[in-house]
N, CA, C and O atoms as a DFTB+ gen file, in Angstrom:
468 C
 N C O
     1  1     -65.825    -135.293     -75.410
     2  2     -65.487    -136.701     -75.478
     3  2     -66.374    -137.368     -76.532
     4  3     -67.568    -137.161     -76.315
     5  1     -66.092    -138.187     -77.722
     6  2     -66.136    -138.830     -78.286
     7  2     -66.764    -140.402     -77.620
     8  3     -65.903    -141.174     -77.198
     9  1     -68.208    -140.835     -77.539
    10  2     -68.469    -141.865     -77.470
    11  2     -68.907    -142.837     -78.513
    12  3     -69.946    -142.811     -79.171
    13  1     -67.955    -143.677     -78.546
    14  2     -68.052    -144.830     -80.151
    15  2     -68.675    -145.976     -79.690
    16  3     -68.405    -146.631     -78.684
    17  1     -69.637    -146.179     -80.620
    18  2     -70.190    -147.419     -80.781
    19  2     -70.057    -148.622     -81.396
    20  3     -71.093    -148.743     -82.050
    21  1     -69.054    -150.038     -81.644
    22  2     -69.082    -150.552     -81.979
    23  2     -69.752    -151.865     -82.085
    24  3     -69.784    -152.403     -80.978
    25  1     -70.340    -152.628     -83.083
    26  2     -71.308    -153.909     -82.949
    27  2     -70.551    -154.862     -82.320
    28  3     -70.981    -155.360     -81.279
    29  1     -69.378    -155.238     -82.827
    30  2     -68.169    -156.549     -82.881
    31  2     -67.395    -155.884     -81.427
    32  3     -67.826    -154.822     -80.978
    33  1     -66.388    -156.501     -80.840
    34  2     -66.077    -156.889     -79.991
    35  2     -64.824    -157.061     -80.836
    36  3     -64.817    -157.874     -81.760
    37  1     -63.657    -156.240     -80.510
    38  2     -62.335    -156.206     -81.119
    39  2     -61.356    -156.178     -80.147
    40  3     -61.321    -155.605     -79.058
    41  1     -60.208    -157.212     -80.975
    42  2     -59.106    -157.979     -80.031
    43  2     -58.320    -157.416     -80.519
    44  3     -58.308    -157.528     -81.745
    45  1     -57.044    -156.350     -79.768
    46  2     -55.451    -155.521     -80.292
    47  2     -54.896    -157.275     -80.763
    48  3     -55.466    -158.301     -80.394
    49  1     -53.849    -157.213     -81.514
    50  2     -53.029    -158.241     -81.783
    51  2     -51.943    -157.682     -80.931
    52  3     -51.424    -156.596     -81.186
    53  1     -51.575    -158.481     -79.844
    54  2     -50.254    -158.541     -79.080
    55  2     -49.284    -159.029     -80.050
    56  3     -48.277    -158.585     -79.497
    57  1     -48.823    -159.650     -81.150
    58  2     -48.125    -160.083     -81.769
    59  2     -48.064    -159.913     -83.392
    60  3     -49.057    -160.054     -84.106
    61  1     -47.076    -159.668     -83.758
    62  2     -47.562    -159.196     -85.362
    63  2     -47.868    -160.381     -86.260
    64  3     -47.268    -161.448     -86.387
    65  1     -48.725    -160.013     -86.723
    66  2     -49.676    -161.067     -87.685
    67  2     -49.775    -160.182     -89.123
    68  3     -50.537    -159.232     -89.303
    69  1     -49.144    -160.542     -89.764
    70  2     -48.829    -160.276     -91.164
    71  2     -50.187    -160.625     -91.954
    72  3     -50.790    -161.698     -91.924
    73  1     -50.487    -159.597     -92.586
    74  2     -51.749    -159.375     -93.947
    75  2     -50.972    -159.555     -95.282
    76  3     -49.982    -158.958     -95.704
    77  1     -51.678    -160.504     -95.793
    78  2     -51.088    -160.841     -97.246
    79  2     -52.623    -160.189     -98.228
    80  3     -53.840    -160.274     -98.060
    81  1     -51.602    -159.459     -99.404
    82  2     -52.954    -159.121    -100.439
    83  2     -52.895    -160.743    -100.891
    84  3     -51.771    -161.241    -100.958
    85  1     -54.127    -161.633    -101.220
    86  2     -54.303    -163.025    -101.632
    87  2     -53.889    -162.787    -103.318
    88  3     -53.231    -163.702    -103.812
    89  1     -54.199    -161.745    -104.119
    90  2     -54.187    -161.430    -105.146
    91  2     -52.736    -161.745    -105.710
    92  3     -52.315    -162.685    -106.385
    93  1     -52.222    -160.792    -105.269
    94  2     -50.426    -160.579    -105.507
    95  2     -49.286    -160.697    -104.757
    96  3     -48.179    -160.241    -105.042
    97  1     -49.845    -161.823    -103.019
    98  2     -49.219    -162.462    -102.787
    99  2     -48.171    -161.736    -101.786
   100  3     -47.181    -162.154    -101.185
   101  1     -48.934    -160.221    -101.874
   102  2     -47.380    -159.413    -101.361
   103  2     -47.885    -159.373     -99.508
   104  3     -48.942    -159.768     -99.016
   105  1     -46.970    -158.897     -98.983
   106  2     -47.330    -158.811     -97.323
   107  2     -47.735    -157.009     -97.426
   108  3     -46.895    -156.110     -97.479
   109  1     -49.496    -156.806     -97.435
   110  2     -49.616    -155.532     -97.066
   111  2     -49.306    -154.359     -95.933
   112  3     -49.280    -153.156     -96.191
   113  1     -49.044    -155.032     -94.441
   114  2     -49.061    -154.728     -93.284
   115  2     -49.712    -155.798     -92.565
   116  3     -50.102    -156.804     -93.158
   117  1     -49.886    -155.598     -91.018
   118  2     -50.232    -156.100     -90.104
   119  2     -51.255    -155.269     -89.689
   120  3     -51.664    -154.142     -89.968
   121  1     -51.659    -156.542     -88.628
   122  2     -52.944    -156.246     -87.709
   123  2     -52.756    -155.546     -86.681
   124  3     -51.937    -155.859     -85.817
   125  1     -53.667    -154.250     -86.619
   126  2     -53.690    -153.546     -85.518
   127  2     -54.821    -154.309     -84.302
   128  3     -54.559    -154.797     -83.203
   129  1     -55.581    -154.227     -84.719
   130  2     -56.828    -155.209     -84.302
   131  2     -58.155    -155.446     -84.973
   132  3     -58.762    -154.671     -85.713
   133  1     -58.459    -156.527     -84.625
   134  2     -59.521    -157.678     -85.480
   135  2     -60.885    -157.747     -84.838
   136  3     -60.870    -157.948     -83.624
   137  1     -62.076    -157.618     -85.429
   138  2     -63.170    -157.989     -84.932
   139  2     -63.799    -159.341     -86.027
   140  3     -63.200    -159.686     -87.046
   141  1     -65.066    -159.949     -85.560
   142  2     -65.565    -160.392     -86.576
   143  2     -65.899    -160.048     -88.261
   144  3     -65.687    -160.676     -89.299
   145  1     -66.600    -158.568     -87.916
   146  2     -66.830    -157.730     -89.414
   147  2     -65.544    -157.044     -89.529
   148  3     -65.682    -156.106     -90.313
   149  1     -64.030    -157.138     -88.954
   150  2     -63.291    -155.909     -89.858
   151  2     -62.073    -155.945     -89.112
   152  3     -61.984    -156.586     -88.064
   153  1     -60.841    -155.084     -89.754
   154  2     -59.499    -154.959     -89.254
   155  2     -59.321    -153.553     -88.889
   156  3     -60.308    -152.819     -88.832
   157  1     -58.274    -153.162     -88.665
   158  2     -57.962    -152.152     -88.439
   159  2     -55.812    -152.898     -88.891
   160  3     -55.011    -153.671     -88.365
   161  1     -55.866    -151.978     -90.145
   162  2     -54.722    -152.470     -90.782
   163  2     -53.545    -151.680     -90.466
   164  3     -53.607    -150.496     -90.798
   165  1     -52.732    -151.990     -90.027
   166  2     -51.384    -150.851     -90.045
   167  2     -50.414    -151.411     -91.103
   168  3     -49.759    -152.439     -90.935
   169  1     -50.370    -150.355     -92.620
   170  2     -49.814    -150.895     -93.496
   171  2     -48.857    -150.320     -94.064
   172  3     -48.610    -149.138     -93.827
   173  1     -48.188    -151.002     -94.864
   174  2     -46.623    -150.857     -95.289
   175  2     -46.781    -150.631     -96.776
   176  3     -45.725    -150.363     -97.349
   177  1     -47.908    -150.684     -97.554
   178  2     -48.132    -150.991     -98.781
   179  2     -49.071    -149.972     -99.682
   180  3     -50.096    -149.761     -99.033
   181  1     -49.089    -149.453    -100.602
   182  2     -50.335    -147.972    -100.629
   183  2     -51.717    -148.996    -101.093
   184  3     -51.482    -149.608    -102.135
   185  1     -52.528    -149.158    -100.740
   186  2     -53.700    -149.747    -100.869
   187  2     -54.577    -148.746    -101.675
   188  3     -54.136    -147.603    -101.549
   189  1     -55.784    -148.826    -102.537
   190  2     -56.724    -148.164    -103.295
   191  2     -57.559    -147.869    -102.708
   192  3     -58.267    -148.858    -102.517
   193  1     -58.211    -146.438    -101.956
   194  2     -59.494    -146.318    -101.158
   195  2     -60.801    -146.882    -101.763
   196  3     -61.087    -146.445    -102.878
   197  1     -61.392    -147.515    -101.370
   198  2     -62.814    -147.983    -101.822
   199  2     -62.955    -148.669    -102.425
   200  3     -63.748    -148.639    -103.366
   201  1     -62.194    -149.615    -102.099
   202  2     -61.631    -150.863    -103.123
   203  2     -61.610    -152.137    -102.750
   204  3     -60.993    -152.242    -101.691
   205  1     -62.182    -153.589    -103.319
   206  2     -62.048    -154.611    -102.790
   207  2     -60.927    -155.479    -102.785
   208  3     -60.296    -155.730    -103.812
   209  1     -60.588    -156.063    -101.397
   210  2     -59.453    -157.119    -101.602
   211  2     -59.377    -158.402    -100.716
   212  3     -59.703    -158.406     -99.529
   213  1     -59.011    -159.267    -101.259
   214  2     -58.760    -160.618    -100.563
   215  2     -57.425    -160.848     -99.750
   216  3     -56.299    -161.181    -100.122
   217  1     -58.014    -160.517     -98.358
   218  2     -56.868    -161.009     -97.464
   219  2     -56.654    -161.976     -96.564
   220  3     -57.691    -162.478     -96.132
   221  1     -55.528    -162.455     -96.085
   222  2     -55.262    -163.756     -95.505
   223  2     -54.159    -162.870     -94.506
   224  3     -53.506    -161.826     -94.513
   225  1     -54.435    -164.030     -93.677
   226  2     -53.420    -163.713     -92.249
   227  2     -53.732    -165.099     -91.352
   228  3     -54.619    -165.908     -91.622
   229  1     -53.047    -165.164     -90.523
   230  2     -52.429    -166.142     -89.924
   231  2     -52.718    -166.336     -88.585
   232  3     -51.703    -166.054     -87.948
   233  1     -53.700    -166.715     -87.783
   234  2     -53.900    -166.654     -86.394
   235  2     -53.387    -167.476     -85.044
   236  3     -53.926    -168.549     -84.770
   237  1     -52.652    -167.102     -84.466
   238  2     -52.010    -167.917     -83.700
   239  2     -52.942    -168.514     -82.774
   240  3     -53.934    -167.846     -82.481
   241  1     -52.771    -169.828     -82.186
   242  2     -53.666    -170.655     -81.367
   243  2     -53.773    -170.298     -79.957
   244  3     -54.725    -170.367     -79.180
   245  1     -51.853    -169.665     -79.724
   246  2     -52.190    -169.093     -78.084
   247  2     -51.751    -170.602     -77.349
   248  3     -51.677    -170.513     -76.124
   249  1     -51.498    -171.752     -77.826
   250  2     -50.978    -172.989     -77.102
   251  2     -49.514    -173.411     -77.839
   252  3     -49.150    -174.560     -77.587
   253  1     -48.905    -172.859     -78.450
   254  2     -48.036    -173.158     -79.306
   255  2     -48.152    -173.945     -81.000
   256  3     -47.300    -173.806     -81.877
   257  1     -49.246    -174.646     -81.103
   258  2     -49.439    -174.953     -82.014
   259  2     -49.029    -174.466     -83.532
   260  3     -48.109    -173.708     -83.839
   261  1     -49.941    -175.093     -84.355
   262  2     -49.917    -174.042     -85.875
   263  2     -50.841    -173.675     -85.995
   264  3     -51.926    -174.239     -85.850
   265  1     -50.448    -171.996     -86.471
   266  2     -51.359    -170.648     -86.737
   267  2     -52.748    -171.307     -87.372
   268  3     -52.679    -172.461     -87.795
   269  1     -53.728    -170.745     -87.429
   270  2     -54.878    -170.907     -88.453
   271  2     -54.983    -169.732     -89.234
   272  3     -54.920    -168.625     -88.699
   273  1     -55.191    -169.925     -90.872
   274  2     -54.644    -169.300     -91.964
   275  2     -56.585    -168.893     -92.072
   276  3     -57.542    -169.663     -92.164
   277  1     -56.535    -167.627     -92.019
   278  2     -57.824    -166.947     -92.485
   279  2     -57.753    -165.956     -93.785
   280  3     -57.048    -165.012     -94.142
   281  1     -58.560    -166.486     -94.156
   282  2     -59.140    -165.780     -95.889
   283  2     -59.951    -164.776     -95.743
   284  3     -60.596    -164.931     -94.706
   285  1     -60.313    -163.512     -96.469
   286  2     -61.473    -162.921     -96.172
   287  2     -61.422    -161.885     -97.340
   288  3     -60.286    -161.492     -97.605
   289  1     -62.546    -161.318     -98.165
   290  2     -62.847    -160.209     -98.828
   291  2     -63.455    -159.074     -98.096
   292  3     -64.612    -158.998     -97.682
   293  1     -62.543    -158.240     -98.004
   294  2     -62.956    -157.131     -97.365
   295  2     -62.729    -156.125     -98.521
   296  3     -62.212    -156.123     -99.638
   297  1     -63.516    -155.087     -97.513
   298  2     -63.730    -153.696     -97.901
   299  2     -63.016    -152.390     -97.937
   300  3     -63.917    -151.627     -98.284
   301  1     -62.097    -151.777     -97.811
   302  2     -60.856    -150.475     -97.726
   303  2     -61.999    -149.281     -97.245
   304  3     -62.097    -148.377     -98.076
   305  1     -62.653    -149.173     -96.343
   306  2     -63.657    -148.400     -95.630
   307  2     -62.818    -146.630     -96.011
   308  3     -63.097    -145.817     -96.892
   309  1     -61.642    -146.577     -94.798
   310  2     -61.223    -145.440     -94.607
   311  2     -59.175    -145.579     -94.420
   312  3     -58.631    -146.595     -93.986
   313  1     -58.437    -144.357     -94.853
   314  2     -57.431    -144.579     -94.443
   315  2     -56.581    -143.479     -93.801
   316  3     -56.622    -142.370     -94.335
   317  1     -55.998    -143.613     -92.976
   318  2     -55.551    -142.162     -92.034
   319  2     -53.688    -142.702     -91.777
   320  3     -53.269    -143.608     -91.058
   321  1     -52.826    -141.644     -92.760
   322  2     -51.466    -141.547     -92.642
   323  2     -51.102    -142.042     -90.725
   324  3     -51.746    -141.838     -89.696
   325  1     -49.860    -142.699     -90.982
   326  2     -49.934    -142.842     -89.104
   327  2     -48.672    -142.004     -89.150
   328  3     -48.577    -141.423     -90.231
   329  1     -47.627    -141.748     -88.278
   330  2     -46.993    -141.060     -87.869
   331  2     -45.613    -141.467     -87.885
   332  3     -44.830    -140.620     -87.454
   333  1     -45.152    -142.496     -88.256
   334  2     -44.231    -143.195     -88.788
   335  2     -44.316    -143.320     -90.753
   336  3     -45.250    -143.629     -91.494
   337  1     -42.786    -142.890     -91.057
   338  2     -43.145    -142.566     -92.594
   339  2     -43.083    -143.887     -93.308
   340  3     -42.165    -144.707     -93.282
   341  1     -44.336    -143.950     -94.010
   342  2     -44.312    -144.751     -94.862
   343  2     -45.289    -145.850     -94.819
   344  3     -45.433    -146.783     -95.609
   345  1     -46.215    -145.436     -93.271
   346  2     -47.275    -146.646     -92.649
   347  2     -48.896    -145.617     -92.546
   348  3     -49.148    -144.444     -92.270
   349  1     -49.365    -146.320     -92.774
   350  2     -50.916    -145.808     -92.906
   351  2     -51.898    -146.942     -91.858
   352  3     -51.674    -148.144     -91.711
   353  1     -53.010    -146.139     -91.226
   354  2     -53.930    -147.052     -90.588
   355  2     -55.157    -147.221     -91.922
   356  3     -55.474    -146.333     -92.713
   357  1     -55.634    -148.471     -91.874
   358  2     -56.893    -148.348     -92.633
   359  2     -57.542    -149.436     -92.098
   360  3     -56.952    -150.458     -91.747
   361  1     -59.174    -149.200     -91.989
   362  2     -59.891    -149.883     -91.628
   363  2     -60.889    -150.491     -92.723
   364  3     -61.710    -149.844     -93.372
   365  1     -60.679    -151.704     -92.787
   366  2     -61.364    -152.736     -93.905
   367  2     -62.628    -153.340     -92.754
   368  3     -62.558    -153.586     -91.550
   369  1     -63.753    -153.436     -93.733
   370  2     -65.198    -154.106     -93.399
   371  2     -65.302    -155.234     -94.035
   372  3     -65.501    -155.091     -95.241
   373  1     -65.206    -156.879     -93.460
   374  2     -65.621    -157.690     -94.331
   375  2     -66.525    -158.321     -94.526
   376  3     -67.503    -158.425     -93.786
   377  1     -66.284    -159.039     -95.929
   378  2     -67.810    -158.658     -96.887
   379  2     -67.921    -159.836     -97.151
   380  3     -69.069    -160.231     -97.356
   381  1     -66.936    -160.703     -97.232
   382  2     -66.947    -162.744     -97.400
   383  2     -65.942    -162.871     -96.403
   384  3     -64.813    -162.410     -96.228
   385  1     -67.263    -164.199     -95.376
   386  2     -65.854    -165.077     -94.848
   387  2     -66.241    -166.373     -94.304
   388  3     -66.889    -166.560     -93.274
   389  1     -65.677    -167.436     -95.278
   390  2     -65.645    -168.487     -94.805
   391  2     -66.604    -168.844     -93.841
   392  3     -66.422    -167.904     -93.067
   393  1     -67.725    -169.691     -93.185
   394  2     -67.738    -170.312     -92.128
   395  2     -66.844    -170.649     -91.385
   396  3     -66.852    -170.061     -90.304
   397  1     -65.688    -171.722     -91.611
   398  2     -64.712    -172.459     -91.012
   399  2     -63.552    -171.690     -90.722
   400  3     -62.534    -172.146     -90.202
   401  1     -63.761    -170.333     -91.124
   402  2     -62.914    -169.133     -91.682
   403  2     -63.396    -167.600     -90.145
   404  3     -62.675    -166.779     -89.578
   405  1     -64.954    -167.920     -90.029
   406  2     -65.498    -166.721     -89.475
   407  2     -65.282    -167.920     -87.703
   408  3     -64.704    -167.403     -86.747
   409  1     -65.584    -168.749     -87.635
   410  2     -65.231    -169.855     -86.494
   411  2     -63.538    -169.359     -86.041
   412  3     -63.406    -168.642     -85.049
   413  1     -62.791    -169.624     -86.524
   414  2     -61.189    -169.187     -86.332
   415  2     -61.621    -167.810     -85.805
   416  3     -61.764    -167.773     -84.583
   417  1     -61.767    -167.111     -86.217
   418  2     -61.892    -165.684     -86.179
   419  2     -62.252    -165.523     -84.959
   420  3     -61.409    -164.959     -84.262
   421  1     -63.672    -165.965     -84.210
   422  2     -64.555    -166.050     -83.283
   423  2     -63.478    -166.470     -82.065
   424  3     -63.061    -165.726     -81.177
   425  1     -63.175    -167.782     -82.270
   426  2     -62.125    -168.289     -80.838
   427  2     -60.644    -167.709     -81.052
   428  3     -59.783    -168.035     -80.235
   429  1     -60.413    -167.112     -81.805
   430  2     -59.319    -166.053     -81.500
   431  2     -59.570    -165.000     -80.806
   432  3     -58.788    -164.791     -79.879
   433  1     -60.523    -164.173     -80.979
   434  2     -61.101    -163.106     -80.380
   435  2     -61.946    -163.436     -79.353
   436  3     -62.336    -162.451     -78.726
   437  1     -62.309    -164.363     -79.019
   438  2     -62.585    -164.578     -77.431
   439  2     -61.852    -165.374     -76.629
   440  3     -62.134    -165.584     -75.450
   441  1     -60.818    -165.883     -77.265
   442  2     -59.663    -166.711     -76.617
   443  2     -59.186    -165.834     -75.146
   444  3     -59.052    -164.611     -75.167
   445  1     -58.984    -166.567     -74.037
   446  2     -58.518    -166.218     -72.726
   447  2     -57.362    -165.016     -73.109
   448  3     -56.981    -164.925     -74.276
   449  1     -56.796    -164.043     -71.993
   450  2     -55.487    -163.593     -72.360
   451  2     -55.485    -162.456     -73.192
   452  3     -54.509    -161.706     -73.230
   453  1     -57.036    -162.172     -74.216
   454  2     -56.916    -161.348     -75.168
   455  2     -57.152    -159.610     -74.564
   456  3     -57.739    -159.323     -73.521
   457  1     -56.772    -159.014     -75.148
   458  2     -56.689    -157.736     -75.136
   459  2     -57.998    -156.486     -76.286
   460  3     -58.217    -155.983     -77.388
   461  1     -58.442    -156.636     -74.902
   462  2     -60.019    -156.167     -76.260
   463  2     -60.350    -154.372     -75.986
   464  3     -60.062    -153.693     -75.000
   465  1     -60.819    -154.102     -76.839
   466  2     -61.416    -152.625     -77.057
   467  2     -62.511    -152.573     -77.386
   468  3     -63.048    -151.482     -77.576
C-alpha cells in the first residue's frame, strides 16, 4: 500500500468546470480536483511537459449565484494517458495566484457539501 502525503487539502469537482489556456483562449480540459497549490487536470488538449501556463476556470458559489473566474500560472508537473482516447490526467503546481484569486480558491475548497481527498 502506497501512503501519500499531501500539504493542501483537495476538493473532486462534482461538476465540470472547464480550464481555459488564458494564452490562446482555447478550453484545455476540466477539473479533476483542486487544492490551493495545484490541479489535477483531465484534458482534451496535448499540453507541453514542463512547461508554464496561465489558466482560468470558473468556480461555482454552490448558492446559485455567478461562478468566480480564477486566474493562475501554473506548472505542467507530470502527465499520465487516462483510459479514454484522447484524454490525459496532468497535474499542474501553482506558481502565481492572485490574493483575491487564492481567497476564491480557499472558500471553494472548504465550502460545506465538498468532496475532499
Amino acid at each position: 500500500m502506497i501512503n501519500e502525503f499531501r500539504r493542501a487539502r483537495r476538493r473532486k469537482a462534482a461538476d465540470t468546470i472547464l480550464v481555459t489556456d488564458a494564452m490562446t483562449e482555447r478550453v484545455v480540459g476540466h477539473i479533476g480536483n483542486l487544492s490551493e497549490s495545484g490541479l489535477l487536470l483531465i484534458a482534451s488538449e496535448t499540453l507541453v511537459d514542463d512547461a508554464l501556463y496561465q489558466l482560468q476556470f470558473a468556480l461555482p458559489d454552490g448558492k446559485g449565484g455567478q461562478p468566480a473566474t480564477v486566474e493562475v500560472g501554473a506548472h505542467l508537473l507530470w502527465m499520465d494517458r487516462a483510459s479514454a482516447p484522447g484524454q490525459a490526467w496532468i497535474g499542474f503546481r501553482f506558481i502565481a495566484v492572485a490574493p483575491a484569486h487564492r481567497m476564491r480558491l480557499q472558500k471553494w475548497i472548504e465550502a460545506p457539501g465538498g468532496h475532499y481527498e
